[in-house]
C-alpha positions as CSV (number, residue, x, y, z in Angstrom):
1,X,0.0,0.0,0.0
2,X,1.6,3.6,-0.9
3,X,1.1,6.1,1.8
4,X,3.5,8.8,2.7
5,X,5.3,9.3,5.6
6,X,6.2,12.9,6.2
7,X,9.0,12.0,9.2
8,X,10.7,9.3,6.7
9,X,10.6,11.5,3.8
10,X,12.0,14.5,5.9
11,X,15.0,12.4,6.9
12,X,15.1,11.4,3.0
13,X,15.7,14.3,2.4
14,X,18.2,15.1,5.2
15,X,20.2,12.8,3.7
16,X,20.4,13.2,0.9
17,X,21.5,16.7,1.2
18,X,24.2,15.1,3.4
19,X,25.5,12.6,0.7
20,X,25.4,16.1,-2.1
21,X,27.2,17.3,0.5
22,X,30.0,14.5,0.7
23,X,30.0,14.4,-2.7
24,X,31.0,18.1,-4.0
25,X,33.3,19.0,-0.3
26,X,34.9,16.1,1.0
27,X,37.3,14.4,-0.8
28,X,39.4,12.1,1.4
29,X,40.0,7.8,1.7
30,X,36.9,7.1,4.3
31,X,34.1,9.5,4.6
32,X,33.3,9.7,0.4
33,X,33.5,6.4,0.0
34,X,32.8,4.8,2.8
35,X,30.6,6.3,5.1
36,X,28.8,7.6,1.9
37,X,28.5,4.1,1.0
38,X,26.4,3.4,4.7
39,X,24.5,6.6,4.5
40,X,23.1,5.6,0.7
41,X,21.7,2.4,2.6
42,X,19.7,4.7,5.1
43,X,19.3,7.4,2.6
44,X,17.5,4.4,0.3
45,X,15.3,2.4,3.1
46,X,14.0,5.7,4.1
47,X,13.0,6.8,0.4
48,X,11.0,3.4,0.7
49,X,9.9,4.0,3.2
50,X,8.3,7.4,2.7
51,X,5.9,5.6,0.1
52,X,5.3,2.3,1.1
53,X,4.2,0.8,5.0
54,X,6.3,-2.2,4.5
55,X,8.1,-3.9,7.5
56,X,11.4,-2.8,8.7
57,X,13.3,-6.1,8.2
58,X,11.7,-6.7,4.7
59,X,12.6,-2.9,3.5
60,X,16.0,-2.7,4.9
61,X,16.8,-6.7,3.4
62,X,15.3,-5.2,0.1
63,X,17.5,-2.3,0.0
64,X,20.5,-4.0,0.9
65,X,19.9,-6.9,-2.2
66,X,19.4,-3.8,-4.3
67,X,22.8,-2.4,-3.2
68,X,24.9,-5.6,-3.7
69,X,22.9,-5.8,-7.1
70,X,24.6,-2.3,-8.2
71,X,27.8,-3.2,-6.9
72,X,27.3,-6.2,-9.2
73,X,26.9,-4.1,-12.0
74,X,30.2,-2.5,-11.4
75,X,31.6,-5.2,-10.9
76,X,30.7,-6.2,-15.0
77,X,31.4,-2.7,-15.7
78,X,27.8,-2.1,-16.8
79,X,27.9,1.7,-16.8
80,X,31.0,0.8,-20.0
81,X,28.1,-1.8,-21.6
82,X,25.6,0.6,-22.1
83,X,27.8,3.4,-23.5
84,X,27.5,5.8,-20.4
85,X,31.1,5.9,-19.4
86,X,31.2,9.5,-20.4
87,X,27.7,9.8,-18.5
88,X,28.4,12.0,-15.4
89,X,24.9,11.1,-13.8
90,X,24.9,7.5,-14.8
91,X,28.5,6.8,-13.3
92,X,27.5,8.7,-10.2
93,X,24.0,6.6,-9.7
94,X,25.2,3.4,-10.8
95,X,29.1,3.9,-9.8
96,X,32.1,2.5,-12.3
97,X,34.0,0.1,-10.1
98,X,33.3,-2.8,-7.9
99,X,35.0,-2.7,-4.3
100,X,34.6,-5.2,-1.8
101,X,34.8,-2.7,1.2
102,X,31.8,-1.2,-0.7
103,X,29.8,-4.6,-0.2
104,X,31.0,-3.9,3.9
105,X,29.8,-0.7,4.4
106,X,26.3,-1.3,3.0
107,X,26.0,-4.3,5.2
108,X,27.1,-2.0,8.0
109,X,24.3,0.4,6.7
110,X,22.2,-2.3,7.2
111,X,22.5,-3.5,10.8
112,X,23.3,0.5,12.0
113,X,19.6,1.2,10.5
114,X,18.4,-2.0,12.1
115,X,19.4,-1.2,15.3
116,X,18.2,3.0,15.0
117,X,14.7,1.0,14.3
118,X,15.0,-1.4,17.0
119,X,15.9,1.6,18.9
120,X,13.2,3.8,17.7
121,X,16.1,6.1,16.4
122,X,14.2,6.1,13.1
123,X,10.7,8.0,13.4
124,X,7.9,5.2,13.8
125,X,5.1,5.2,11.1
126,X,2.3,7.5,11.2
127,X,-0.6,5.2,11.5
């Protein structure tokens, strides 16, 4: 069922203006790549769930198969199969090279967000 969650989509957006943010002004060998890698996990389970009154474990699973499955696509180069290469935007969204410390931090991103849920860190849904 779609319905919108204000406090999720407020921290969507949080975020997201924190990983712009880490993208354009920090340019060193752990927050960009790292901790930008475990923020995109948050920043993506709590886009979902603005929209959609799924449960926690099966949302933040989702996202995290979703984030192995673009590190995948690095991993085969798929940005280079398709042409976009030169594609700014594409290589930014669906990155250009596989890293194994990548697959870490989003499974850190995973258990930190289950544990802000379990913790009620994370705003609760609006019934």
């Amino acid at each position: 069922m779609v319905t919108i969650n204000k406090n999720y989509l407020a921290l969507t957006f949080l975020l997201f203006v924190i990983e712009i943010l880490i993208a354009l002004y920090i340019h060193d060998d752990f927050i960009r790549p790292y901790l930008g890698d475990v923020l995109v996990v948050i920043l993506i389970y709590c886009f979902v769930k603005s929209f959609f009154k799924i449960p926690v474990f099966n949302a933040a699973v989702a996202v995290l198969v979703f984030s192995y499955f673009i590190e995948m696509l690095q991993y085969f180069n798929f940005v280079t199969k398709l042409g976009l290469e030169k594609n700014k935007i594409a290589k930014i969204v669906l990155g250009s090279s596989f890293e194994w410390l990548d697959i870490i931090a989003y499974t850190v991103g995973f258990f930190i967000l289950l544990l802000l849920e379990k913790r009620k860190f994370i705003f609760k849904e609006i019934s």
